[in-house]
Every structure is written in C-alpha cells, then in structure tokens.
C-alpha positions as CSV (number, residue, x, y, z in Angstrom):
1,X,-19.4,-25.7,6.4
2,X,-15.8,-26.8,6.3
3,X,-13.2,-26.8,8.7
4,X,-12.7,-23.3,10.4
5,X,-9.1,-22.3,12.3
6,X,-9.1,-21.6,15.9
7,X,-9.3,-18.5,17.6
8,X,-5.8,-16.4,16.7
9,X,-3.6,-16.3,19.3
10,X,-2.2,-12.8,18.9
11,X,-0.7,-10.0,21.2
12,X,-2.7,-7.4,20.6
13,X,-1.8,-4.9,18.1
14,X,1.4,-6.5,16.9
15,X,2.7,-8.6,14.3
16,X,2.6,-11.4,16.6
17,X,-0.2,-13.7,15.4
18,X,0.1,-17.2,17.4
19,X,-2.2,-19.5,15.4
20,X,-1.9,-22.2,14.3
21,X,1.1,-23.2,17.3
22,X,-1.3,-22.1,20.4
23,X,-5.3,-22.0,20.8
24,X,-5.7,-18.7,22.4
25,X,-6.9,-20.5,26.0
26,X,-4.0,-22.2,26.0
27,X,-1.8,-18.9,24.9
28,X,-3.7,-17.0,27.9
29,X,-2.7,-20.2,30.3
30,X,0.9,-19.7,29.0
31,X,1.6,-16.1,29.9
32,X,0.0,-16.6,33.5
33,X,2.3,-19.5,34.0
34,X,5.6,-16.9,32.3
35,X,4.2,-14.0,35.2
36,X,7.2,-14.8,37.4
37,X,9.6,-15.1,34.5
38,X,8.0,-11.6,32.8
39,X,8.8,-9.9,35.9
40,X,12.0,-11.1,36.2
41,X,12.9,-9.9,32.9
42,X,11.4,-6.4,33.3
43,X,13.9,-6.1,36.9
44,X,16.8,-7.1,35.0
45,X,19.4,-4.4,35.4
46,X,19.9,-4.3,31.4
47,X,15.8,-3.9,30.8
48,X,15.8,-1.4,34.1
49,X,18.7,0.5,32.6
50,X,16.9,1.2,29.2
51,X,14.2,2.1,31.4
52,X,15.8,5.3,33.3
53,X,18.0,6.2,30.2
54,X,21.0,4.7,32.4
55,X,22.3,1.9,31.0
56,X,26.0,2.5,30.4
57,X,26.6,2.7,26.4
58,X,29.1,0.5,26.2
59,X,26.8,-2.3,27.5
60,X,24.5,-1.1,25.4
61,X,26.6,-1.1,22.3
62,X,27.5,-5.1,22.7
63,X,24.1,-6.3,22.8
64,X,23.8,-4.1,19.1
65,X,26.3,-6.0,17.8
66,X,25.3,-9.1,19.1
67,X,21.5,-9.0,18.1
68,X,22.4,-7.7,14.8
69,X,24.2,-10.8,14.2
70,X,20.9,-12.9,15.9
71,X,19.3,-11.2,13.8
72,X,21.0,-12.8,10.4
73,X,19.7,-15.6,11.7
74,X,16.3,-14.6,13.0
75,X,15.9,-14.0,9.6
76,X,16.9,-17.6,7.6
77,X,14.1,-18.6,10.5
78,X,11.6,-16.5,9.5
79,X,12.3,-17.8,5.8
80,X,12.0,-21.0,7.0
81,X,8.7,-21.0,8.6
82,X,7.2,-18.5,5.8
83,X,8.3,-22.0,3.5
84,X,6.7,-24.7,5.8
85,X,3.9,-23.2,7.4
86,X,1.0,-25.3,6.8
87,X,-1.5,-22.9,5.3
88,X,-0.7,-19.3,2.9
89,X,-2.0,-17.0,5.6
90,X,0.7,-18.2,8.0
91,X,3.3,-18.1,5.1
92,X,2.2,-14.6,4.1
93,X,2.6,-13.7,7.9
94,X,6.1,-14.9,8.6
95,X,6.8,-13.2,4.9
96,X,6.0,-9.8,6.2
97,X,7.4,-10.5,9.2
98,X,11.1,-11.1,7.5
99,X,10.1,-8.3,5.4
100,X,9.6,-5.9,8.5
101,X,12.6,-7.5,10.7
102,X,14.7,-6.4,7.6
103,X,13.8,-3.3,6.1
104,X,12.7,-1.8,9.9
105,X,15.0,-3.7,12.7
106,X,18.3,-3.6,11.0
107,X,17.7,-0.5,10.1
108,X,17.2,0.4,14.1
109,X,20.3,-1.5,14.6
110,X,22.2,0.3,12.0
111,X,21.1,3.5,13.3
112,X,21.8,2.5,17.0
113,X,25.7,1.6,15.7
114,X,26.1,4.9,14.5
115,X,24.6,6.3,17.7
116,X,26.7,4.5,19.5
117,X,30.0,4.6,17.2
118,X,30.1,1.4,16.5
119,X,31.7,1.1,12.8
120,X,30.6,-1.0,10.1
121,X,33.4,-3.5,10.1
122,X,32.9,-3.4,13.8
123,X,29.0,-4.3,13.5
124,X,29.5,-7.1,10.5
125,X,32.7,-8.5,11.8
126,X,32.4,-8.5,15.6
127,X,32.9,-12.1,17.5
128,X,30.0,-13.5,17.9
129,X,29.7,-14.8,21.6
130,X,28.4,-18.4,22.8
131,X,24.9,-17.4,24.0
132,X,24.4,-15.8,20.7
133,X,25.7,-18.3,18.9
134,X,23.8,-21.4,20.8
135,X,20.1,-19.1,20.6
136,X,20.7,-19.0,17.2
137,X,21.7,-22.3,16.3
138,X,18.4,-23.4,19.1
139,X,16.5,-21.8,16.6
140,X,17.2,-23.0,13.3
141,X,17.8,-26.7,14.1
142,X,13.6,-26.4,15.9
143,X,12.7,-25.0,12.9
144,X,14.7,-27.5,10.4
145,X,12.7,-30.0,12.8
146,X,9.6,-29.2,12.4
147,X,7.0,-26.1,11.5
148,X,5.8,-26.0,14.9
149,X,9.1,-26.2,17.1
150,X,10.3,-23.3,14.6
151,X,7.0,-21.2,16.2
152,X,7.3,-22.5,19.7
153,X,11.3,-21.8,19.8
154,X,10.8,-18.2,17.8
155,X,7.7,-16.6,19.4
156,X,8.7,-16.0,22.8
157,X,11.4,-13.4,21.3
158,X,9.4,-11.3,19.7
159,X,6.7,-11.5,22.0
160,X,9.1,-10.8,24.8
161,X,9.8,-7.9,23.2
162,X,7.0,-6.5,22.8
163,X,5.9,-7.0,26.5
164,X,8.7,-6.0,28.0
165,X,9.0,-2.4,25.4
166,X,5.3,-2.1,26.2
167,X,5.7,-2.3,29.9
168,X,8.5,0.6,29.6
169,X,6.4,2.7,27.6
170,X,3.9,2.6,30.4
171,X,6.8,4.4,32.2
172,X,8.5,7.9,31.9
173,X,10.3,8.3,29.0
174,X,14.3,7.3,30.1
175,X,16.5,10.5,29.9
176,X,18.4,9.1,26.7
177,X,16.4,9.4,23.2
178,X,18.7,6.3,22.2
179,X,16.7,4.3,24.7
180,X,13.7,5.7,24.1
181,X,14.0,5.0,20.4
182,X,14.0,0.9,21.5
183,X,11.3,1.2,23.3
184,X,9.1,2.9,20.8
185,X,10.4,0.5,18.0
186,X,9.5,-2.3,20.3
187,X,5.9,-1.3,21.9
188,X,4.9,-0.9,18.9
189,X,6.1,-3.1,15.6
C-alpha cells in the first residue's frame, strides 16, 4: 500500500495545517500544555484593549508598523519553507500561504495605516525595534537550519492568532470597527 502521512495537524478551518512538524496527538498535548500561556495572552491589556474597542490608537498604530515590517520577513520565511518542505503538498501550502499573507495581510496593514494616519514613509521607513528585530531574525536563522525548526519557530504566530482573534469574536463586537476589522481578519483567514 505505500507509506501514508499522519493525521494533519490543523486548527480547524484555517490555513494552519501542522503536518508533517506535529502528529495531531502530540499537537492536542501541546495546546493543553500552552492553556496557561493562551490565557495569559488573551488578559494582556493590548489583546483586552482590541477586545472592548479601547485600546489607545497610538498604541495601536506602533504595533502596525512594527508587524508590517515582521511581516517582510514572515514572508522570506514562508518562501523558505514553501522551498524545503519535504513533500509538494506542504510546498503548495506555505505557497498559498505567502500568497495570502501578501495580497490579504498587508493589505489589512495598509488599510489599518491609513486608518490610523500613519503615512507611507512612516509605515516603510519606521525604526524597527529590538523585539521585532530579534523575532524576526529567530525566525529565519530556524528556518535556514532546518525545514522543521522553520515550522516549529513559525506556527505558533499564526496559530496564536487565530486563537486569540477567535476567542474575541466569541465576544461583543469592541466599540471601534478598526478593532473589529482585526478580529474578523484573524478568526477567520
């Protein structure tokens, strides 16, 4: 019969599919161990503050500027894995994943800088900060390593994203359409 892949890994109704980085028993094991962690994240006064539609803009307008620029590199990492993954399914995956984190995320961000009057120059040229910067360069020398330190030092990103946007949908809308517009982008990619 041949050799069969595992069970996918996959949050449910996203882009996110795991395989071939984590059998799904051992993905299910992993987010009850990252409970604590998840629920930290979702009380964070940033993540409660896109919740109520309260987060002051300003705030909100730095962490544009500096995920667009994560983003540049987000990307070069999704090229990277879409090159090295091991079989074309995964390749095709990561491919549409660049595709959609280009034509659909920056395009959010873009939007969210004119929202927020953040200029062009401003967006492109900003100073990118030393958490950005360090994330970012995490991420490219795990994936320059190896295919699967790319996945394991990528995934949780998007995947936090998605849980915490989904867990904020589950809430009232927050009284700012700006806000609301993140979480609908991420609950559901």
């Amino acid at each position: 019969m041949g050799w069969r892949p595992p069970a996918m890994a996959t949050m449910p109704g996203t882009m996110w599919p795991l395989w071939p980085a984590v059998p799904e028993r051992r993905s299910q094991r992993l987010r009850q161990l990252a409970a604590p962690q998840r629920a930290a994240c979702l009380a964070h006064p940033f993540v409660r503050g896109i919740a109520s539609g309260s987060l002051p803009a300003a705030v909100f307008a730095r962490w544009v500027v500096q995920d667009w620029h994560y983003l540049q590199t987000y990307l070069q990492v999704l090229g990277t894995l879409a090159r090295t993954a091991p079989c074309a399914h995964a390749r095709q995956r990561w491919g549409q994943m660049a595709v959609l984190t280009r034509d659909e995320e920056l395009d959010l961000h873009r939007s969210f800088a004119q929202r927020f009057d953040i200029a062009p120059a401003q967006l492109a040229g900003a100073a990118v900060w030393p958490g950005t910067l360090a994330y970012s360069a995490f991420q490219v020398e795990q994936a320059n390593r190896s295919y699967g330190r790319g996945v394991a030092a990528l995934v949780p990103c998007g995947v936090g994203y998605v849980t915490l946007a989904r867990a904020l949908a589950a809430e009232s809308a927050p009284a700012d359409d700006r806000y609301a517009d993140w979480i609908r982008m991420y609950s559901d990619p």
